[in-house]
Structure formats: structure tokens, C-alpha cells
C-alpha positions as CSV (number, residue, x, y, z in Angstrom):
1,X,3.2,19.6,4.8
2,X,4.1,20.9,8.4
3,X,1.0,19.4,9.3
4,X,1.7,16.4,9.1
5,X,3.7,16.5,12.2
6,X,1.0,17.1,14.4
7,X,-0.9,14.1,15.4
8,X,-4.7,14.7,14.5
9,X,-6.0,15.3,18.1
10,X,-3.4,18.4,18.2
11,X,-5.6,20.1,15.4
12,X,-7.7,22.6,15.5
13,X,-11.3,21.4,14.6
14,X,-11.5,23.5,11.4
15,X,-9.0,21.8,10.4
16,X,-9.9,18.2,10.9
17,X,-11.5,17.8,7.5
18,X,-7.9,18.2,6.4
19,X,-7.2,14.7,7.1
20,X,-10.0,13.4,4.2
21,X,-8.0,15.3,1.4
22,X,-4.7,14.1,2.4
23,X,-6.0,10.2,2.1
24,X,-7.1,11.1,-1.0
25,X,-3.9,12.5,-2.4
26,X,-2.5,9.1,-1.0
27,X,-4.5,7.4,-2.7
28,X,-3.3,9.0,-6.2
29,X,0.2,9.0,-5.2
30,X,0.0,5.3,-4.6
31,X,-1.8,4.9,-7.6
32,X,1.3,6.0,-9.6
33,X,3.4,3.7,-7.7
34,X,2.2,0.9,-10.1
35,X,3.5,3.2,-12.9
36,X,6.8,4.1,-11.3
37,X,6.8,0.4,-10.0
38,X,6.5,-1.6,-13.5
39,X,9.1,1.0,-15.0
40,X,12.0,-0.6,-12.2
41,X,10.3,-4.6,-12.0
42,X,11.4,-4.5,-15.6
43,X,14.9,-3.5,-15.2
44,X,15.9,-4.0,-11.6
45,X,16.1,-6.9,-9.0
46,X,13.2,-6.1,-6.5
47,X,15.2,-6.2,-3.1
48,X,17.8,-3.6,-4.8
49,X,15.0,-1.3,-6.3
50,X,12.8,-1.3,-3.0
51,X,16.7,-0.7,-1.3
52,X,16.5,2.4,-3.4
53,X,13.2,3.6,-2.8
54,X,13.7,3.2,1.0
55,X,17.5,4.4,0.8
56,X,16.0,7.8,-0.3
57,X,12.8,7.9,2.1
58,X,15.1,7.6,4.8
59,X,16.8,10.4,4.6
60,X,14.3,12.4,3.8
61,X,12.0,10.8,6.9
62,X,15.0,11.7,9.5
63,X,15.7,15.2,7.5
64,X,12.0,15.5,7.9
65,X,11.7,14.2,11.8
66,X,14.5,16.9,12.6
67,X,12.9,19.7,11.3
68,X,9.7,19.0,12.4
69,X,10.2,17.4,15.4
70,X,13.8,17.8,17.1
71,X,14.7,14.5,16.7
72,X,13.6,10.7,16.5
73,X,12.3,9.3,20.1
74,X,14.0,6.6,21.9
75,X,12.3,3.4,21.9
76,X,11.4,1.3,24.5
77,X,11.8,-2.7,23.8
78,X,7.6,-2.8,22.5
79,X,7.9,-0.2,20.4
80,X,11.5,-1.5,18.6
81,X,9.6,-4.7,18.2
82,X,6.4,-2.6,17.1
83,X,8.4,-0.6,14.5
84,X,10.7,-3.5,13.6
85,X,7.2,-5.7,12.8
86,X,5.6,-2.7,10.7
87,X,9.2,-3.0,8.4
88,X,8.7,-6.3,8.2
89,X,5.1,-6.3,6.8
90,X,4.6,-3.1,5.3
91,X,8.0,-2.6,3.8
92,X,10.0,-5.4,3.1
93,X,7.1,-8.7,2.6
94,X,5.0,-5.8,0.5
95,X,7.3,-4.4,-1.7
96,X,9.3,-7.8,-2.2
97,X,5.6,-8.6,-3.2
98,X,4.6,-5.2,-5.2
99,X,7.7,-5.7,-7.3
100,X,7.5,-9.1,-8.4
101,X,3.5,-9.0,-9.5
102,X,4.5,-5.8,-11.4
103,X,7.5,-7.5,-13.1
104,X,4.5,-10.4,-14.1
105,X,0.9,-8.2,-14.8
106,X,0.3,-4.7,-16.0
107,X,0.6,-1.8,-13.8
108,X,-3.6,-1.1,-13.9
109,X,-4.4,-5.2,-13.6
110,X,-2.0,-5.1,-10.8
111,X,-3.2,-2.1,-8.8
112,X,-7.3,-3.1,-8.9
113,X,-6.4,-6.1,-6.7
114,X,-5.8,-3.3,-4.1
115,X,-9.4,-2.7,-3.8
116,X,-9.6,-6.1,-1.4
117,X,-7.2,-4.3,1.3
118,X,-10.0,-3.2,3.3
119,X,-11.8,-6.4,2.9
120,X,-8.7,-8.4,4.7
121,X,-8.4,-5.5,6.6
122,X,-11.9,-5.8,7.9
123,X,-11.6,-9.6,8.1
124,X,-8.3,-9.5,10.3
125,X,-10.1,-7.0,12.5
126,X,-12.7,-9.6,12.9
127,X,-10.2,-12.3,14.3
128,X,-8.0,-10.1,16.1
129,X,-9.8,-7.0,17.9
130,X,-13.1,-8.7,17.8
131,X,-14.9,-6.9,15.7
132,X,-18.4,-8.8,14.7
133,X,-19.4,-8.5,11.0
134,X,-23.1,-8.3,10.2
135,X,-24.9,-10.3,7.6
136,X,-24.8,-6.9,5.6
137,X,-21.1,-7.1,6.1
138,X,-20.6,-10.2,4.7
139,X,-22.5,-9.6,2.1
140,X,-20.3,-6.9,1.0
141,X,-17.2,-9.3,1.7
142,X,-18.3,-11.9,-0.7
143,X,-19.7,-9.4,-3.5
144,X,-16.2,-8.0,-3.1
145,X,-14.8,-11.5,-3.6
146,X,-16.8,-11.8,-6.5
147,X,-15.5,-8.4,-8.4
148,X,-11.9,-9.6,-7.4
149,X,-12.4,-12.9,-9.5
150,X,-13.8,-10.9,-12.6
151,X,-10.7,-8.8,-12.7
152,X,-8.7,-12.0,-11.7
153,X,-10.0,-14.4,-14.5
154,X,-10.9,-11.7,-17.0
155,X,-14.7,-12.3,-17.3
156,X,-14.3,-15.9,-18.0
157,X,-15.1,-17.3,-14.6
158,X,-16.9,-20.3,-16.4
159,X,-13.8,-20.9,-18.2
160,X,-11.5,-21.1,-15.1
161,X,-13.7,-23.4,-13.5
162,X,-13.4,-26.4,-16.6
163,X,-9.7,-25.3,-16.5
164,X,-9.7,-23.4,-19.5
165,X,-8.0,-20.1,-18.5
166,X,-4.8,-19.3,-16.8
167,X,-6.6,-16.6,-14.6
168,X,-4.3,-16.7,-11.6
169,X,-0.6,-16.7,-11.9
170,X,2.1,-16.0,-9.9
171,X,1.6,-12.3,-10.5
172,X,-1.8,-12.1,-9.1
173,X,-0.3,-14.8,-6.2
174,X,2.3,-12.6,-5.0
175,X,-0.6,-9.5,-5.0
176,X,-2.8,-11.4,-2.5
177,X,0.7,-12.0,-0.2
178,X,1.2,-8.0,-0.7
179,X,-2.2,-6.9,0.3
180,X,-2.4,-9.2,3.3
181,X,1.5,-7.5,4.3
182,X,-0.6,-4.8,3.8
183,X,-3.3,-5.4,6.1
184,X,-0.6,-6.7,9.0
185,X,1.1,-2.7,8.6
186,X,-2.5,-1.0,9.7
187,X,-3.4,-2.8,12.5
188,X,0.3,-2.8,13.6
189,X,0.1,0.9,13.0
190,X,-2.8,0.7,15.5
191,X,-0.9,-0.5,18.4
192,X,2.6,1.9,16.7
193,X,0.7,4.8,16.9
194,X,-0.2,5.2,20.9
195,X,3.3,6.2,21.8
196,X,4.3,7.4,18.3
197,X,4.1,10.2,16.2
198,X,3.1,9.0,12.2
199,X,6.7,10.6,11.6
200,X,8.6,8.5,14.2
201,X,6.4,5.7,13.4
202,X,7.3,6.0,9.7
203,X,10.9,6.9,9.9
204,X,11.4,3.5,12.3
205,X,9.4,1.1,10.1
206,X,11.2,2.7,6.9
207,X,14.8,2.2,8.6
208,X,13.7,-1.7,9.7
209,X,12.7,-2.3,6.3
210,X,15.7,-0.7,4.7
211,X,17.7,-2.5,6.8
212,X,15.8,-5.6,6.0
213,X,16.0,-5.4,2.5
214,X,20.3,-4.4,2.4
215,X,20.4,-7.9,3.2
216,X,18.3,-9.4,0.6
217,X,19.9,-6.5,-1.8
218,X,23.6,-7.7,-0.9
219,X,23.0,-10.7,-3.1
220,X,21.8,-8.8,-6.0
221,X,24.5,-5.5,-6.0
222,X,26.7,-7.4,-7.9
223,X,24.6,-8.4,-11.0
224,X,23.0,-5.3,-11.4
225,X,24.1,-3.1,-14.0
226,X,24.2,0.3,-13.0
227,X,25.4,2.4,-15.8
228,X,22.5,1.0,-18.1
229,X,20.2,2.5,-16.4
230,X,18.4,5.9,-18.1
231,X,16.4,9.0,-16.3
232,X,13.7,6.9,-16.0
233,X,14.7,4.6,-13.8
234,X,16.2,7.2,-11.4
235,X,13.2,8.8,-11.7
236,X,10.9,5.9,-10.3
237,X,12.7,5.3,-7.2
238,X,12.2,9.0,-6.8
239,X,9.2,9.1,-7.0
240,X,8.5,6.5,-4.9
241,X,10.5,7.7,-1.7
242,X,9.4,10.9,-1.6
243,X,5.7,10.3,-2.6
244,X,4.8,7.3,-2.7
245,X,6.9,6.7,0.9
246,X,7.6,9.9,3.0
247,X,4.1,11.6,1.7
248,X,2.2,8.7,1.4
249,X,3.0,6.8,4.7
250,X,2.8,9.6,7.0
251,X,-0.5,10.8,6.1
252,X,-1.8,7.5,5.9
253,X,-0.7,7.2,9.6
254,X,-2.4,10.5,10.5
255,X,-5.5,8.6,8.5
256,X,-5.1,6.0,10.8
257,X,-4.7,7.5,14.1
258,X,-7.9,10.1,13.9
259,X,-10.2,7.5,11.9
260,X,-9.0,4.3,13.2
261,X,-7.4,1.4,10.5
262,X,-10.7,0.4,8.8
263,X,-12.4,3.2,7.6
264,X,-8.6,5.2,6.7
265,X,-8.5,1.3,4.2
266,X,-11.4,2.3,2.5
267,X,-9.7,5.6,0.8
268,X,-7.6,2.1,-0.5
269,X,-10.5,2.0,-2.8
270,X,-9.5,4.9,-4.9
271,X,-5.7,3.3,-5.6
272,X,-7.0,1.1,-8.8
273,X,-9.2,3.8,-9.9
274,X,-6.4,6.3,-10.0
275,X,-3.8,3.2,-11.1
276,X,-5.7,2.3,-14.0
277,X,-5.7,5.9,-15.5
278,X,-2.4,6.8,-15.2
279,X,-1.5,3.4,-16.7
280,X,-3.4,4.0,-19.5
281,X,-2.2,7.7,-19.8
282,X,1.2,7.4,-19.2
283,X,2.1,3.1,-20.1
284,X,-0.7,2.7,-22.6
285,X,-2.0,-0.1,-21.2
286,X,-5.6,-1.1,-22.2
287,X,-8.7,-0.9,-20.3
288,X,-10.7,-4.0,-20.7
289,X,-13.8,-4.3,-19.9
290,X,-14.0,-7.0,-16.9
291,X,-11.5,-4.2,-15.2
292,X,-14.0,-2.3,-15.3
293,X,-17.1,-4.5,-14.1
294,X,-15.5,-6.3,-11.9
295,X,-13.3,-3.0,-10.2
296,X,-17.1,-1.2,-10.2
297,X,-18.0,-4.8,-8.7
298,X,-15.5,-4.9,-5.6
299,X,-15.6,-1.5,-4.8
300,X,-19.7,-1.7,-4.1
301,X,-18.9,-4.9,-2.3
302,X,-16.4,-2.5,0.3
303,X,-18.4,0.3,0.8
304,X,-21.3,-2.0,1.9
305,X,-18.6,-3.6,4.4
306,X,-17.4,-0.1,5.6
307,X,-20.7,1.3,6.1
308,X,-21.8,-0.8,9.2
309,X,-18.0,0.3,10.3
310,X,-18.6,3.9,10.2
311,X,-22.1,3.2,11.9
């Protein structure tokens, strides 16, 4: 864990690999978000359950920075508007997001439609930094696409288009809002991240997003009935601001600073896969069958867009 203060340049070569194992436990933390999320979008207001979730990061982040660091840095006006843009997008717009699909689709259904991160990731990229997408790119992009609308529409694309299924609902609309937030946080990160430890970079974002959501969360305090809440509620949010928060973000961040945003979204591809088994494990959700083809489907679809990246 104390490595994760060191920006990725600062390591030693051996240890360099390092960096691939920790995306990877990101990825499974994240994936149990979905679990820890639908446990809290059932029996909490979203603003005041993401207020908890980033109530305890916080103190944890600047507990952490402290020790590991000596402090938080002073910011210069870029970087408060920087930091205060990656609370906005990655905090409050995706969990406000994350929340509400989890309160309307199952954990595993909600946490395949992850697998198109790097896909809008690659896309915004595109438009922003300039980067050109070859016909093999695009390919991927639209098979992608195509695995996305199985999950989306259950196997009955045919259906959908006569206007026979209710494929896309509000659930799977406020997913697509999440994963482009998403997408806004790591190239954000890219520009956060020159002046920036992933620590400082975190803790700021975290307190902008806390901060952020207080004021949403205001309006919801006093509704909210506290003393009917069991273990497993507490439990949730503390799961999610140690690992799916403190953990999760500042590796991600050390992902992004040694292997850029695009290729550190393709570990994103794992989420779903470790979503959908812990939701059956642990929720006992059901694993139907066009999760499965069209998941397998969209995950092809972003390693062919990612390999040109890496190339």
C-alpha cells in the first residue's frame, strides 16, 4: 500500500509490473461496488449514500496523504479548477448516476454496461487529443456497440426494433450518463496528474465531490431514516470508501499516469466479469444467457479497439 504514493516513474523497474496487478484488483473491487451499491439504492437516497461513501474516503485520503506524503499541496487556480472538474464528473455526475441505475436494474446487468468505458474513452480521445482510429478500430467500436445492445435488449434486438420490448429504461439511461462521467474523470486525470501525485489528485477530487454532493444531500438528511438502517448498510458505504474509493482511485491514477488513460480503461473490461459473479454469489441474481453473449461480444469488440492503442 505504501506504494501507492510514489508516482510510477519513482519505481524501480522490477517493480513496474506492479502497476498491472493493482488495476486488476481495481477492477474486482469495483466490481463489488455494484453489490455494495444495490444494497444502499434500495434503502437510501443516492446523494446521502454517495455523501457517505465520500464522508469516509475523505478521511481516510487526507489520513492517508499525511502519512505518506506530509501533507496535501497547495493549488494553484488550474489545478483547483482541474480537481474541482474531476469531482464533478467522476464523483458527483457518476455516482448520482451509479446509484440511480442500481436502484432500477440488477447489480450484474448494471455493471456489464461498464465494458463500453474504454470505448467512450477511446472515442473522446479521438475528438479531444486527436487521436485517429483505424478501420480496425472502428471495427472494434461498433462490434462493441453491438454486444452492448444484446445485454441492453436481452437478445431480442428484433423485438426492440417493432417496439415489442422495453430494452432501455431509465436504468440503463442513467448508466450511459455514468460511463460517459466516467470517461470525462480519465482524461481529466490526464491533465490532473502532471503536477499531482494520484494521492493529492484523489484526495482533492474526493473533497470537490463531497462537497458537491452535501449540497444535493441537504435536501434528503431529513427524510432519511437513520435508525432503520441494519449492518449491512453501514457495511456498503464501507466498503465503498475504503475500496472501492481510496484503493480503487489511487491505483487507477497510478494506472493512468505510467500507461496513459486508454489502455489503464481497458482493465475496465474485467468490472462486469467480476460484477456478474459476485452478484450471483453473494445477491443471487441470475445469469442469463444474452449477459453472457453479448458481455463475451463487447469485450472482443474493446480489445480490438485497444490493440492499435497499445501499438
Amino acid at each position: 500500500m505504501s506504494s501507492s504514493a510514489l508516482p510510477l516513474a519513482a519505481l524501480p523497474a522490477a517493480q513496474s509490473p506492479l502497476v498491472y496487478l493493482k488495476l486488476i484488483f481495481v477492477a474486482l473491487f469495483w466490481g463489488g461496488t455494484f453489490i455494495a451499491g444495490r444494497v444502499l439504492a434500495q434503502q437510501m437516497p443516492p446523494m446521502t449514500a454517495a455523501s457517505g461513501r465520500f464522508g469516509v474516503a475523505v478521511l481516510l485520503l487526507v489520513a492517508l496523504a499525511w502519512k505518506l506524503e506530509g501533507g496535501l499541496p497547495r493549488l494553484d487556480r488550474k489545478q483547483l479548477a482541474t480537481t474541482a472538474a474531476l469531482g464533478l464528473t467522476g464523483i458527483f455526475l457518476y455516482n448520482l448516476c451509479f446509484l440511480a441505475a442500481l436502484s432500477r436494474m440488477p447489480a450484474g446487468r448494471t455493471a456489464l454496461f461498464v465494458a463500453l468505458n474504454p470505448i467512450v474513452t477511446a472515442l473522446a480521445s479521438a475528438m479531444l487529443f486527436r487521436e485517429r482510429l483505424g478501420s480496425f478500430k472502428w471495427l472494434g467500436i461498433l462490434l462493441a456497440f453491438c454486444g452492448t445492445a444484446i445485454v441492453i435488449t436481452r437478445g431480442d434486438l428484433a423485438g426492440v426494433l417493432h417496439g415489442k420490448g422495453g430494452g432501455i429504461g431509465m436504468g440503463e439511461v442513467f448508466m450511459f450518463c455514468g460511463i460517459s462521467s466516467w470517461a470525462a474523470y480519465t482524461l481529466i486525470g490526464r491533465v490532473a496528474l502532471k503536477g499531482l501525485s494520484p494521492i493529492a489528485a484523489t484526495t482533492y477530487a474526493a473533497m470537490w465531490g463531497l462537497a458537491f454532493l452535501l449540497v444535493g444531500a441537504a435536501v434528503e438528511f431529513p427524510a432519511v431514516p437513520w435508525h432503520s438502517f441494519g449492518w449491512q448498510v453501514w457495511a456498503a458505504i464501507g466498503y465503498l470508501g475504503v475500496f472501492g474509493t481510496v484503493i480503487g482511485f489511487v491505483w487507477y491514477y497510478e494506472g493512468v499516469k505510467a500507461l496513459g488513460p486508454s489502455r489503464t480503461a481497458v482493465f475496465n473490461n474485467l468490472v462486469p466479469v467480476f460484477g456478474i459473479v459476485l452478484a450471483a454469489a453473494l445477491l443471487g441474481e441470475p445469469v442469463l444467457a444474452s449477459m453472457l453473449v453479448g458481455g463475451a461480444v463487447t469485450i472482443a469488440g474493446v480489445v480490438m479497439t485497444n490493440r492499435q492503442i497499445k501499438a
